[in-house]
N, C-alpha and C positions, 0 to 999 in steps of 0.2 A: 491834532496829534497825527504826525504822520509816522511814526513809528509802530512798525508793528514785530511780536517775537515768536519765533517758532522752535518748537524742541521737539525730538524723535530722542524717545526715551525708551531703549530697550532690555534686554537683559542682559546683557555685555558690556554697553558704554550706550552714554548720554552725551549729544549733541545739542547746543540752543545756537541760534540764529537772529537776531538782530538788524533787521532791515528796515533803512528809510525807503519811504515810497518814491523820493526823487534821487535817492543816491544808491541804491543796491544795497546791498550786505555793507556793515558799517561796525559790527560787532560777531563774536561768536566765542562760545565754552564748552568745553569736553568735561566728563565726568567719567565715573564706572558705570555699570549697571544701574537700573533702578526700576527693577520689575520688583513689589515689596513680597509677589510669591517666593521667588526665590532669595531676595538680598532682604527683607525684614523691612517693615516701613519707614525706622528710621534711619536707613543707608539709602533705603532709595528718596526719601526728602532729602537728605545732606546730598545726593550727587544730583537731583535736579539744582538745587540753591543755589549748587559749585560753578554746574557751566552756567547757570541766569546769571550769576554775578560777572562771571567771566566776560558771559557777553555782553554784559550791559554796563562795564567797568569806564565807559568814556562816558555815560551820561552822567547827572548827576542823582543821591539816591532820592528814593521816593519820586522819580521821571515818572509819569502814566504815560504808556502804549496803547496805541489804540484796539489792539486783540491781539490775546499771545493764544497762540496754536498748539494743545499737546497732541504727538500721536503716542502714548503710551502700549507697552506691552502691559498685558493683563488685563486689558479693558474688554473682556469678552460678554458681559452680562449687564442687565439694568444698575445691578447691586455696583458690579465693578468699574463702572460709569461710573455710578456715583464716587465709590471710593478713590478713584483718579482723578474725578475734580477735587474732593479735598487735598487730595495730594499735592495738584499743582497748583492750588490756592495757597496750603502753606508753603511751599517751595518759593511761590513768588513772596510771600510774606517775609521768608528769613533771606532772601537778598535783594529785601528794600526795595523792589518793583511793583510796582501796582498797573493792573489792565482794567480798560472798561467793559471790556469781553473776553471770558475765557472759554474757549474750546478743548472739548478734550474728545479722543476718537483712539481708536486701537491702532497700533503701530504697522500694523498690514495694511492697511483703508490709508491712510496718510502714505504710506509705500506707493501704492496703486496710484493715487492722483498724480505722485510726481513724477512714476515713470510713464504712466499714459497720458499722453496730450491729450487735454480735456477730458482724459478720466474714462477714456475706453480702452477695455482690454480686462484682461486675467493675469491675476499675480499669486503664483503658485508658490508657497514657502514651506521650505522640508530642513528641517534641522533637528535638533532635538527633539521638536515636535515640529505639528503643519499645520498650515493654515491658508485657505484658498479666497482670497477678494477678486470679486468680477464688477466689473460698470459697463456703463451705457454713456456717458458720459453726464446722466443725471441722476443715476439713483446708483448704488450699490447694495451688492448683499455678500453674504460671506456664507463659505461651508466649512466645516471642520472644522479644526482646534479647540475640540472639547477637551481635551487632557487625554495622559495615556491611561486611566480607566475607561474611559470610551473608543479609544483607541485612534491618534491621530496619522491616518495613513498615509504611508510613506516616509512618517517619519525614522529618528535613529531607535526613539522605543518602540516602532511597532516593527523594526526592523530584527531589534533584538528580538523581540516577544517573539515573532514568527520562527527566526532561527532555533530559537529553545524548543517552541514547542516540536520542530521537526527531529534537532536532537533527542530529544526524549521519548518520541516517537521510537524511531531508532531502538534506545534502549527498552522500549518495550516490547519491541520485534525480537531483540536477541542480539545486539550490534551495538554496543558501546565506545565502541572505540572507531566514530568515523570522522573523516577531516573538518567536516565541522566541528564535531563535539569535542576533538583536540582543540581547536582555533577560540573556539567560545572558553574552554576549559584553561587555556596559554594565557588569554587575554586577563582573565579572572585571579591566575596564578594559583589554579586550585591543579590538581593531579586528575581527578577524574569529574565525571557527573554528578555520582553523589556528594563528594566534597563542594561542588559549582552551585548543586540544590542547596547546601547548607550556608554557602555564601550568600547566597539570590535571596536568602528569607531570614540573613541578620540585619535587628536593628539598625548597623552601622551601615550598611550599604545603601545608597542611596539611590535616587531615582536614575540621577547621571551618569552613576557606576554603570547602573546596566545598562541605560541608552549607549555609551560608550560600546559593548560587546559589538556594536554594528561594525564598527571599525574590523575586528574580526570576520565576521561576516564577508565584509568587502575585500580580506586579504585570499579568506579559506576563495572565494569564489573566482581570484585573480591565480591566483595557485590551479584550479582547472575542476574545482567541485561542482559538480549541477547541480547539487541539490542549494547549498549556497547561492551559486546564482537563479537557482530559481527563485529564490527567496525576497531578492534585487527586484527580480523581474518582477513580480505578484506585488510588491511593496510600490513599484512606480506604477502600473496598472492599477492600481486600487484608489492612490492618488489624481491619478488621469480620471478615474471613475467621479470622483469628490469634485474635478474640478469643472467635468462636463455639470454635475448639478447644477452650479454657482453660475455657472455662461449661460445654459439654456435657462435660468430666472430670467438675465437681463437681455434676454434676444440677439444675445452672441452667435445662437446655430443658425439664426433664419439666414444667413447669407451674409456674404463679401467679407474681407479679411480682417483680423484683429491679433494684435498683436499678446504674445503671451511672454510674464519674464516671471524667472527663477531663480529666487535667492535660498539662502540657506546650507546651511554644509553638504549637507546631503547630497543635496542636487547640484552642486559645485565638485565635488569628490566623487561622487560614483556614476560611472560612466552610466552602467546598465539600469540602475533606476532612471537615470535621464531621459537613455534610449527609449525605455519601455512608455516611460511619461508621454513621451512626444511621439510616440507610435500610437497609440492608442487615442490620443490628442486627432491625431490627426487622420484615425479612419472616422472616427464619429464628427469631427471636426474639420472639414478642407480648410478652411478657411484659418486656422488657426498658425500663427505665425512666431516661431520662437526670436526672441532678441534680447540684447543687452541692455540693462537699464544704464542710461548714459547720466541718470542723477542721481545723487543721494536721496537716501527716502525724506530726509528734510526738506528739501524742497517740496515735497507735498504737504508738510506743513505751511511751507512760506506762501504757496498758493493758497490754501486754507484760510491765510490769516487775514492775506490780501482781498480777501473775497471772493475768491473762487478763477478761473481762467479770462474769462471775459473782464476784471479788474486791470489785468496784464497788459500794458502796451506796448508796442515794438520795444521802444527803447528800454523801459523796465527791467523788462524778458532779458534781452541784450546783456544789461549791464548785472542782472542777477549771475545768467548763466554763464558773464567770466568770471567770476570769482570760485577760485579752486575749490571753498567747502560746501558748493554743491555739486559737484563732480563724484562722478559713482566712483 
């Protein structure tokens, strides 16, 4: 079998990859989402199923690969390992694919191997929530993304969370009406604070609604509020703090450089979280190097599946990384 399939399955869209070990990328499927926290386990099996079938529509069915590679979103816990191999057990089931090995890993760890050559570096992710993976290029470990109850720093909910609670701060100074708490209150569609409280704590509003007020945040603070931007700032510093943990495990501070990348809205859209990120990054860190991830996070899959970097041979490599859907 020299077929092997890789999927990066996150909470926005599904991508699977289809690669012969002698001929590159040979196949590939898109889908929706398919993190089952947020889409429900039978949306996220039907969009894994969608792109496996996709990209495995030139073989014939019931083909065996020799190892499909998942990096799912929500694979944070022993439990949730678990439950993302059943997941991509049946996903492979209902599009007639069979592997003699399946891998399944968290969608930031699979991110991490494909933008770092051989899997050295730090991969900072700040979007809705964060999540920080560091390597050596033999071991990895991970900080944060426990959820916004634990509070994922830097992300857009611990962005809002901070702004509110400064807001209300505020209002229990004496001061209601400051450019934040119009900005969060505009965003919300509500008139004031106490209307914004009674939004924040209906049923119907949901997690994303309020991660969404960052957006705010990021307007009130472009507009020329400090307090807002401080908010930026303390939210990429406390991130920078989460991601120094995760480098000093894998012996990222003892010396010479290592490359850092940044996905995620967050840190795509706000300047000043960035700044703060990569300021703080880099008094505790010289050595620390921000850059572009020039892959798609699949690719760390398709290395995954290959058997890791040293599987790779020039030509491989070559003939993978022309094929446009691994290109970041």
């Amino acid at each position: 079998m020299s077929l092997v399939l890789a999927v990066d399955g996150g909470g926005t869209k599904c991508l699977a990859v289809l690669v012969d070990a002698e001929r590159g990328v040979v196949g590939s499927g898109r889908a929706g989402g398919c993190n089952p926290q947020s889409v429900g386990r039978e949306q996220a099996e039907q969009a894994l199923a969608d792109a496996i079938a996709a990209a495995c529509q030139g073989i014939p069915p019931g083909t065996a690969v020799r190892t499909a590679a998942f990096g799912l979103a929500g694979v944070d816990t022993p439990r949730g390992e678990e439950e993302g191999r059943r997941l991509a057990l049946r996903a492979l089931q209902a599009a007639q694919v069979t592997a003699a090995q399946v891998v399944v890993e968290n969608d930031g760890l699979m991110a991490l191997r494909g933008a770092a050559a051989g899997g050295r570096g730090l991969l900072v992710v700040a979007g809705t929530g964060s999540v920080v993976y560091a390597g050596d290029g033999e071991r990895f470990v991970r900080a944060g993304g426990w959820g916004h109850r634990i509070t994922d720093a830097g992300s857009a909910q611990h962005i809002a969370g901070l702004a509110l609670a400064a807001a209300y701060r505020a209002l229990d100074a004496g001061d209601p009406d400051t450019p934040l708490a119009r900005a969060l209150c505009a965003c919300a569609g509500v008139d004031d604070l106490y209307a914004l409280h009674d939004w924040l704590y209906h049923p119907e509003t949901g997690l994303d609604a309020v991660a969404a007020l960052a957006r705010a945040v990021g307007a009130a603070a472009e507009g020329g509020d400090p307090v807002a931007a401080a908010v930026l700032e303390q939210a990429g510093r406390q991130l920078a703090d989460q991601a120094l943990l995760a480098a000093k495990r894998v012996g990222l501070l003892d010396g010479g450089p290592f490359p850092v990348f940044l996905l995620g809205g967050v840190l795509q859209s706000s300047r000043r979280v960035r700044t703060a990120l990569l300021e703080r990054l880099r008094q505790r860190a010289p050595g620390a190097l921000a850059e572009v991830p020039r892959f798609a996070p699949v690719y760390g899959a398709v290395i995954r599946a290959l058997g890791g970097p040293a599987a790779l041979d020039e030509g491989l490599r070559e003939r993978l990384l022309a094929s446009a859907v691994l290109q970041a």
